[in-house]
PyMOL Python script that loads the backbone (N, CA, C, O; Angstrom):
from pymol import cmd

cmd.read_pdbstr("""\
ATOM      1  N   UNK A   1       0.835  -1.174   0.000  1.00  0.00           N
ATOM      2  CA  UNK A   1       0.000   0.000   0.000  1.00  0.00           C
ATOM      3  C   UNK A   1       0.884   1.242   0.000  1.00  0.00           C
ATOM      4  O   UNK A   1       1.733   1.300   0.889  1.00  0.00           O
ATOM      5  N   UNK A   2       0.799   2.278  -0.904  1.00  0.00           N
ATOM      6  CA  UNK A   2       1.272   3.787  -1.050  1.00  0.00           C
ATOM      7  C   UNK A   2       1.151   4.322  -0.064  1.00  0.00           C
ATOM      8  O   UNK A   2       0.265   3.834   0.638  1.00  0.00           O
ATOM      9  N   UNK A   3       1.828   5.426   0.479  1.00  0.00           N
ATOM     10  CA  UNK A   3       1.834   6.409   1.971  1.00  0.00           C
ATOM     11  C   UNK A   3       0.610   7.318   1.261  1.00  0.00           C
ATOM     12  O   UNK A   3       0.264   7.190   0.087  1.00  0.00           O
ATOM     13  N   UNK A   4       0.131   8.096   2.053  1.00  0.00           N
ATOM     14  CA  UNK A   4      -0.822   9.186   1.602  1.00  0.00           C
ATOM     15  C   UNK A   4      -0.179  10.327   1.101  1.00  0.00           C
ATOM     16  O   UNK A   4       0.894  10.632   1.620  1.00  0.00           O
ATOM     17  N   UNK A   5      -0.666  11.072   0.118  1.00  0.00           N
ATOM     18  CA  UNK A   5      -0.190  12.511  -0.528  1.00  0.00           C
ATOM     19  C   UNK A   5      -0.259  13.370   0.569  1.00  0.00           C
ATOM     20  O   UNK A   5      -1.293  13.863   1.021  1.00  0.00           O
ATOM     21  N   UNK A   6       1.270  13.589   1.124  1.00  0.00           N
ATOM     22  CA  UNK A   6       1.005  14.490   2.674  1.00  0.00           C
ATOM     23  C   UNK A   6       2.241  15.357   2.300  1.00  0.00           C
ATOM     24  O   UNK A   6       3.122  14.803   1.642  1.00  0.00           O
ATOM     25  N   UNK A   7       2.415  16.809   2.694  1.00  0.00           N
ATOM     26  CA  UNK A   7       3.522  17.315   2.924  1.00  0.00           C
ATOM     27  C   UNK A   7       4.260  17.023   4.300  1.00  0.00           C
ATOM     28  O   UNK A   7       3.876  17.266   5.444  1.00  0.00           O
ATOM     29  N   UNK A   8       5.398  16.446   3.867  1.00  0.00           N
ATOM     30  CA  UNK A   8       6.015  16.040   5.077  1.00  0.00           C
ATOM     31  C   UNK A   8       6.742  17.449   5.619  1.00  0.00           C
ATOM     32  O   UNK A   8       6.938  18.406   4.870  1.00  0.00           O
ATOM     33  N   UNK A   9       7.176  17.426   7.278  1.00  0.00           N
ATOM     34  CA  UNK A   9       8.039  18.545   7.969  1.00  0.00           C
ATOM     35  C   UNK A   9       9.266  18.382   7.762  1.00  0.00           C
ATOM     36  O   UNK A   9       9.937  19.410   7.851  1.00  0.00           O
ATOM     37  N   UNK A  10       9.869  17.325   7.484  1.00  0.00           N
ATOM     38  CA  UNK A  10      11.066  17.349   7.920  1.00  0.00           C
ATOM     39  C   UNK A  10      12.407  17.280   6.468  1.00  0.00           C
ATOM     40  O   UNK A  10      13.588  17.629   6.464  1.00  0.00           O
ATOM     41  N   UNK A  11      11.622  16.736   5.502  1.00  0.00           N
ATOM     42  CA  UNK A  11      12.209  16.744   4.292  1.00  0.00           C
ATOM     43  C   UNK A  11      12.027  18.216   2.963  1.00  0.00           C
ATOM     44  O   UNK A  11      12.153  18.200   1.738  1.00  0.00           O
ATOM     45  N   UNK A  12      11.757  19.116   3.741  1.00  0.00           N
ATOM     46  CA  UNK A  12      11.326  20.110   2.567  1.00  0.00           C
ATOM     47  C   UNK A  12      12.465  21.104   2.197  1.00  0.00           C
ATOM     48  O   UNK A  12      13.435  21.299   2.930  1.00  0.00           O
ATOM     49  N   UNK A  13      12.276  21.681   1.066  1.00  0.00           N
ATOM     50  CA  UNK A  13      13.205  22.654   0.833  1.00  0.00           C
ATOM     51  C   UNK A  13      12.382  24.004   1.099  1.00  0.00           C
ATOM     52  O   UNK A  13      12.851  24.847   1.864  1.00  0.00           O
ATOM     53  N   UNK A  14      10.760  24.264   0.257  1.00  0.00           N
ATOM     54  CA  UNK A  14       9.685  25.205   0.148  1.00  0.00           C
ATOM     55  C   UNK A  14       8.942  24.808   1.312  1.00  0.00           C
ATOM     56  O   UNK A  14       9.048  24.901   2.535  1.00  0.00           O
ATOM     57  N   UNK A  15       7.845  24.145   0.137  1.00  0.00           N
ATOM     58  CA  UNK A  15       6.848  23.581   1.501  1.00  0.00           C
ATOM     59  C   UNK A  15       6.556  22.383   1.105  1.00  0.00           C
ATOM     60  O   UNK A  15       5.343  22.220   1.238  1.00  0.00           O
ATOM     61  N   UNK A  16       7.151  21.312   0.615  1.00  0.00           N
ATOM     62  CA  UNK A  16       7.288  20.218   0.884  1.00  0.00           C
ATOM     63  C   UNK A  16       6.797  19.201  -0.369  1.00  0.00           C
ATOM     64  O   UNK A  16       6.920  17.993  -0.571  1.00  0.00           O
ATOM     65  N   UNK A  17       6.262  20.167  -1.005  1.00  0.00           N
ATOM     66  CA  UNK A  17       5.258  19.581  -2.310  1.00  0.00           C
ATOM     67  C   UNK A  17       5.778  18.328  -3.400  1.00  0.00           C
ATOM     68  O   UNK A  17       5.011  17.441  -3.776  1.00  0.00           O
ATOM     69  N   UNK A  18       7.000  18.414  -3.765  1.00  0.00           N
ATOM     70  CA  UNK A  18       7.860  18.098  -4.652  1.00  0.00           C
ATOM     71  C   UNK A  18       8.461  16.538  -3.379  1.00  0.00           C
ATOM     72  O   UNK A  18       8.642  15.373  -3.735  1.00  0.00           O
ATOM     73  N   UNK A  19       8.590  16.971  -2.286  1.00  0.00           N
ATOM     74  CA  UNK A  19       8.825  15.378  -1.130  1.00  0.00           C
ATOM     75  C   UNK A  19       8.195  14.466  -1.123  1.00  0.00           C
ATOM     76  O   UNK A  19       8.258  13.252  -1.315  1.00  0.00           O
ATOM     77  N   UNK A  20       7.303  15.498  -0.772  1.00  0.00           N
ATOM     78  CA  UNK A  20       5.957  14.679  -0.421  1.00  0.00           C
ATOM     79  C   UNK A  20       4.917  13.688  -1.802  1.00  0.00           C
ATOM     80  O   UNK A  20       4.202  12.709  -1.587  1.00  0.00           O
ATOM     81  N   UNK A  21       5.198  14.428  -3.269  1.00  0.00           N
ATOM     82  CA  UNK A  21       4.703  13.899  -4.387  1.00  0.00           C
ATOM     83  C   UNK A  21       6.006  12.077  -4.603  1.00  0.00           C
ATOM     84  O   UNK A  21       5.798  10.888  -4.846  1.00  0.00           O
ATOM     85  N   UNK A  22       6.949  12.748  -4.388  1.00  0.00           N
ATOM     86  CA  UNK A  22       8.467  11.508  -4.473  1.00  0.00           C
ATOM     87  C   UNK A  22       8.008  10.415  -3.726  1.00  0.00           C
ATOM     88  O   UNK A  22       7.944   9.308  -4.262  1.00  0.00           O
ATOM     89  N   UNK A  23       7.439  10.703  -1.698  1.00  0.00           N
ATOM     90  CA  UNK A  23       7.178   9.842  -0.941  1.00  0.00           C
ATOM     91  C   UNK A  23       5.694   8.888  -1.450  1.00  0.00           C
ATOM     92  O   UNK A  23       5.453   7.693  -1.280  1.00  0.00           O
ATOM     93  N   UNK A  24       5.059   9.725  -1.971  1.00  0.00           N
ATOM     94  CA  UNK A  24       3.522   9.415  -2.187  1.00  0.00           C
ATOM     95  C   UNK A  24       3.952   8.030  -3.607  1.00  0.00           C
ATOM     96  O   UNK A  24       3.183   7.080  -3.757  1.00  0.00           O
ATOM     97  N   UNK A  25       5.094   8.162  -4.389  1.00  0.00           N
ATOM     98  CA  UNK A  25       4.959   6.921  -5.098  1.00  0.00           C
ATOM     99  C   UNK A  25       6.179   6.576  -5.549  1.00  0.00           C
ATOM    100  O   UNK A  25       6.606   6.288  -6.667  1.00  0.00           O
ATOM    101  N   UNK A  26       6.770   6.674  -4.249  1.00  0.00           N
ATOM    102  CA  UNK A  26       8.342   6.142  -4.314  1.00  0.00           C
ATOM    103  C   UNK A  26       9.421   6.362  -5.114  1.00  0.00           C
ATOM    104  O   UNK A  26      10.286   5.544  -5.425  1.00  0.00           O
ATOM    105  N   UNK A  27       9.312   7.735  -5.496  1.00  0.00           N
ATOM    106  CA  UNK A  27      10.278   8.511  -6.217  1.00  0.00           C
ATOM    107  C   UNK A  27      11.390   8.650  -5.579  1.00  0.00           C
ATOM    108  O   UNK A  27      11.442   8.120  -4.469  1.00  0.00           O
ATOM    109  N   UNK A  28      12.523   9.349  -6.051  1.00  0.00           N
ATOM    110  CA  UNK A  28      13.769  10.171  -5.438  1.00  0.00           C
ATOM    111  C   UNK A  28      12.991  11.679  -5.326  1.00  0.00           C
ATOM    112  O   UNK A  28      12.386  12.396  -6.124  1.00  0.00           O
ATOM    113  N   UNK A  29      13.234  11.733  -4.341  1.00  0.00           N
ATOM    114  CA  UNK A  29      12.964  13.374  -4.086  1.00  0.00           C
ATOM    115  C   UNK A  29      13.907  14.285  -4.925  1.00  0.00           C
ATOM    116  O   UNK A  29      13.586  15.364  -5.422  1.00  0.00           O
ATOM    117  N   UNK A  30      15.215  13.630  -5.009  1.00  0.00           N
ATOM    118  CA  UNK A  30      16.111  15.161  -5.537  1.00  0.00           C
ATOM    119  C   UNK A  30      15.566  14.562  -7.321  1.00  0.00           C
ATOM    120  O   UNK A  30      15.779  15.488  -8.104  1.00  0.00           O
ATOM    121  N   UNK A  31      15.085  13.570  -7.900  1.00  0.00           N
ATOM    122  CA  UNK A  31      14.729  13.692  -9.162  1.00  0.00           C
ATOM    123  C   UNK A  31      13.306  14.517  -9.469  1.00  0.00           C
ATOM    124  O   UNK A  31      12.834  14.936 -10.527  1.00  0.00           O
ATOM    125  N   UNK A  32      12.816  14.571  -8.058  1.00  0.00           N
ATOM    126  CA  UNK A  32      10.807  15.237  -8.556  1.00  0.00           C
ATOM    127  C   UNK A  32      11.725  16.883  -8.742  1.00  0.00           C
ATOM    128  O   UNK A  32      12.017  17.535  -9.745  1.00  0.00           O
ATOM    129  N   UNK A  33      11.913  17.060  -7.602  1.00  0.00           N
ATOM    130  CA  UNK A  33      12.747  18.501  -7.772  1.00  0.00           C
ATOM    131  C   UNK A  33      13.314  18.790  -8.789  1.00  0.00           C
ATOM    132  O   UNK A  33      13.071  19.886  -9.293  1.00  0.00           O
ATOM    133  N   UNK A  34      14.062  18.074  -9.285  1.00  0.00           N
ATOM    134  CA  UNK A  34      15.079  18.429 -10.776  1.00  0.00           C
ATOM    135  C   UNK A  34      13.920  18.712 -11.709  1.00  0.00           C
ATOM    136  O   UNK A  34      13.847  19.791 -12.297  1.00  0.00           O
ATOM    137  N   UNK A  35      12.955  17.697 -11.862  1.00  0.00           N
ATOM    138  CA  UNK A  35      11.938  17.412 -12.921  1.00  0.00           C
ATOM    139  C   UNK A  35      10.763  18.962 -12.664  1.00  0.00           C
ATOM    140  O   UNK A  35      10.000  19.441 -13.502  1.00  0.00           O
ATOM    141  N   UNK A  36      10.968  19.366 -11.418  1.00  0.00           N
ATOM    142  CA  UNK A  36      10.283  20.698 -11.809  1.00  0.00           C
ATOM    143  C   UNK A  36      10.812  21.673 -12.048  1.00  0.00           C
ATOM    144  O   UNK A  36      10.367  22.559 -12.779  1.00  0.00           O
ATOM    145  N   UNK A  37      12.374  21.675 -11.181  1.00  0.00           N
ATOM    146  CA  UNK A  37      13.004  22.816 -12.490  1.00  0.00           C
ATOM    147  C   UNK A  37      12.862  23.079 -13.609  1.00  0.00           C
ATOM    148  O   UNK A  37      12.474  24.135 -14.109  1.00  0.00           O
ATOM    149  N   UNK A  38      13.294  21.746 -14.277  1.00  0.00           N
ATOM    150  CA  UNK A  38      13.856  21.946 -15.595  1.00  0.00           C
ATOM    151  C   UNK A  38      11.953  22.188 -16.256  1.00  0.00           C
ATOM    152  O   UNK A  38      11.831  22.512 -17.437  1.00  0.00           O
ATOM    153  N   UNK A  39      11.053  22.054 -15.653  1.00  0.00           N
ATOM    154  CA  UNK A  39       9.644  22.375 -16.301  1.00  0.00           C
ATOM    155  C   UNK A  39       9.742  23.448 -16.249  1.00  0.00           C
ATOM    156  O   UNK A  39       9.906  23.996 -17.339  1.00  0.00           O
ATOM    157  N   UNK A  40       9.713  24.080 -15.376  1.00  0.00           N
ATOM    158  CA  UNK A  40      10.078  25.825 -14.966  1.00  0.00           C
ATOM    159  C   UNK A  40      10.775  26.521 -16.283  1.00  0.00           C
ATOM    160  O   UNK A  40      10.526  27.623 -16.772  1.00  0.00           O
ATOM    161  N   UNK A  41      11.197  26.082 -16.469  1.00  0.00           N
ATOM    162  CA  UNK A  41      11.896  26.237 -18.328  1.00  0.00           C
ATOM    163  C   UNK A  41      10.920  26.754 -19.375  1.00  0.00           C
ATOM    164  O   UNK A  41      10.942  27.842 -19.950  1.00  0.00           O
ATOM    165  N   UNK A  42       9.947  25.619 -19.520  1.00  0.00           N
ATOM    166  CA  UNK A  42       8.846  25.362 -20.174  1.00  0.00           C
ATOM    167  C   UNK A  42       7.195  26.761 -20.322  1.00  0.00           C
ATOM    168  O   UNK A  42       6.356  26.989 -19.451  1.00  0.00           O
ATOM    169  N   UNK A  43       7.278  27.236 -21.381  1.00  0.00           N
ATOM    170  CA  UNK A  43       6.031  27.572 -20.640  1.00  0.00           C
ATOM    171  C   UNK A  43       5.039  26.967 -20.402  1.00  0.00           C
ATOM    172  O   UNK A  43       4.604  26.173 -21.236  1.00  0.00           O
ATOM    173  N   UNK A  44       4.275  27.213 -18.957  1.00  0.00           N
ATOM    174  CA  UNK A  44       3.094  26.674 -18.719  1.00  0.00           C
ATOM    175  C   UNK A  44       2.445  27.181 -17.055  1.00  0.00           C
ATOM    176  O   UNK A  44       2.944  28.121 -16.437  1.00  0.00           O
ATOM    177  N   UNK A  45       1.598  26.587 -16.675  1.00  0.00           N
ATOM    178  CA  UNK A  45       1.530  27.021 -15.320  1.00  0.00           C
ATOM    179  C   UNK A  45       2.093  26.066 -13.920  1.00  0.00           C
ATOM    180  O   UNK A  45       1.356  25.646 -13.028  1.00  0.00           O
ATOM    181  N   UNK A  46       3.518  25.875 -14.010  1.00  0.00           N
ATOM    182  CA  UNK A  46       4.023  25.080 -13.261  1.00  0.00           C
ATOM    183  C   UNK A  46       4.036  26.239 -11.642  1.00  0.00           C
ATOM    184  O   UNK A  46       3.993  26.078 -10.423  1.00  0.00           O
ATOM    185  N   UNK A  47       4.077  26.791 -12.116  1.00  0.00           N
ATOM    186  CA  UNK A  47       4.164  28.008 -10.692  1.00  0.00           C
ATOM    187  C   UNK A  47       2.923  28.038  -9.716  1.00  0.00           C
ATOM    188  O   UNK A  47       2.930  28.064  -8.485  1.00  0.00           O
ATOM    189  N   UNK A  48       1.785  28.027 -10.651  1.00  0.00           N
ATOM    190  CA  UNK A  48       0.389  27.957 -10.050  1.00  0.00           C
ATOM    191  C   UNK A  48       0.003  26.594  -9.734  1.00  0.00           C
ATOM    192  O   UNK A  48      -0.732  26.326  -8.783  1.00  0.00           O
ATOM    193  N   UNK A  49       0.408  25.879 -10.388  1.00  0.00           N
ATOM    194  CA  UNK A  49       0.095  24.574  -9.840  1.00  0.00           C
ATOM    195  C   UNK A  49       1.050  24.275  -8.687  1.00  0.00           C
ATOM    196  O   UNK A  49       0.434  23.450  -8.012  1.00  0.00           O
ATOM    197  N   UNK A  50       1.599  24.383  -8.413  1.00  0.00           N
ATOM    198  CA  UNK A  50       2.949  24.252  -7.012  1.00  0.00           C
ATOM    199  C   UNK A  50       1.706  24.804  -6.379  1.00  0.00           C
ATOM    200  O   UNK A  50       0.776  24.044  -6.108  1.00  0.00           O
ATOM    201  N   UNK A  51       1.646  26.033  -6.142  1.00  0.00           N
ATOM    202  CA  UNK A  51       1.073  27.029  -5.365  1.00  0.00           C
ATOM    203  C   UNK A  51      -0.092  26.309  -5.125  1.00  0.00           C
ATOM    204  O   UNK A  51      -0.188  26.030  -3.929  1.00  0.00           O
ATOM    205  N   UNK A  52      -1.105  25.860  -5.870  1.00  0.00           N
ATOM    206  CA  UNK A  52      -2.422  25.105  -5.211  1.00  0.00           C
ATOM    207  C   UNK A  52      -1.989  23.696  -4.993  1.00  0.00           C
ATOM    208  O   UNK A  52      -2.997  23.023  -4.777  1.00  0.00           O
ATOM    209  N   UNK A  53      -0.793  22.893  -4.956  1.00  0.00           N
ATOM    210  CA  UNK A  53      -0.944  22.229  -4.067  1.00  0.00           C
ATOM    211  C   UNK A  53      -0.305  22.576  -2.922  1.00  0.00           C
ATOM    212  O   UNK A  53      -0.404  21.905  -1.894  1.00  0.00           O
ATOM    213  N   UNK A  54       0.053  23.121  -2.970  1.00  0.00           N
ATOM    214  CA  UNK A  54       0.915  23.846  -1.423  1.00  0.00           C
ATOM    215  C   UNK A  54      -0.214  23.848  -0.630  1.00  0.00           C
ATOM    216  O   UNK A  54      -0.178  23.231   0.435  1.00  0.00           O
ATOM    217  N   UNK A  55      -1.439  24.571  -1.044  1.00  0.00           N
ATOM    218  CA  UNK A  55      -2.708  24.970  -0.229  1.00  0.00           C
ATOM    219  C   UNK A  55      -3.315  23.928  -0.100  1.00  0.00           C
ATOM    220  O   UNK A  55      -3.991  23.771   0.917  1.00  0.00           O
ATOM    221  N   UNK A  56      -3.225  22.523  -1.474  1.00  0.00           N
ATOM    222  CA  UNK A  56      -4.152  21.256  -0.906  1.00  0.00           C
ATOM    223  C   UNK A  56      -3.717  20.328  -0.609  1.00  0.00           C
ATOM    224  O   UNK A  56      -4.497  19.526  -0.097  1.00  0.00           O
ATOM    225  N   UNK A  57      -2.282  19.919  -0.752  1.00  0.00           N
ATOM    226  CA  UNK A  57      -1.892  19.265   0.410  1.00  0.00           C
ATOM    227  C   UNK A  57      -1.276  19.343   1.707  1.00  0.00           C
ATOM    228  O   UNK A  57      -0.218  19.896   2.004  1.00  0.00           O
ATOM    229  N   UNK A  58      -2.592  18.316   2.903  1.00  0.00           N
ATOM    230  CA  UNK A  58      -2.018  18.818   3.956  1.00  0.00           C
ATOM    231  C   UNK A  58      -0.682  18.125   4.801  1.00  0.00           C
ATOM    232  O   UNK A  58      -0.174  17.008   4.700  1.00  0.00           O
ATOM    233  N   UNK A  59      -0.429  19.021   5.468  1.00  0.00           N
ATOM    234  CA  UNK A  59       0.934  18.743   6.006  1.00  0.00           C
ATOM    235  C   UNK A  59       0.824  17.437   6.589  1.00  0.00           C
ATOM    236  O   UNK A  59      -0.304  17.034   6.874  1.00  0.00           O
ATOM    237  N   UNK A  60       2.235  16.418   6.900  1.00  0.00           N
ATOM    238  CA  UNK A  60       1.900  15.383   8.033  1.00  0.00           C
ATOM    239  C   UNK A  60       1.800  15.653   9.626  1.00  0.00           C
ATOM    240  O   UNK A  60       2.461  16.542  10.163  1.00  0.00           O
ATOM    241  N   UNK A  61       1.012  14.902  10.255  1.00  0.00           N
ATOM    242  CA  UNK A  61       0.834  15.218  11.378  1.00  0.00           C
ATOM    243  C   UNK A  61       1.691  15.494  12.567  1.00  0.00           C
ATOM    244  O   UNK A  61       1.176  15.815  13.638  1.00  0.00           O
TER     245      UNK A  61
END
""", "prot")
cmd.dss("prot")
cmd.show_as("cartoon", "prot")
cmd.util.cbc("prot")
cmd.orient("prot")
């Protein structure tokens, strides 16, 4: 069974979004991170989407 989509406290650089997506399906964290840089490149709305999940996922307990 998968962990739940949670921002974790203790692994973040921001607010945790990019950890917590890695933990949720067993990624490398420093590859989700790389993989949104280099989107950040790209146009699109990678900025706004960070930003609403920041707001919808909640932190771990």
């Amino acid at each position: 069974m998968a962990a739940q989509l949670m921002r974790p406290q203790d692994s973040k650089m921001i607010a945790g979004v990019c950890s917590g997506i890695a933990r949720r399906f067993g990624w490398s964290t420093g590859l989700v991170r790389l993989a949104f840089v280099i989107s950040c490149v790209l146009p699109g709305p990678q900025i706004l989407i960070y930003i609403a999940l920041w707001i919808l996922i909640p932190k771990t307990p």
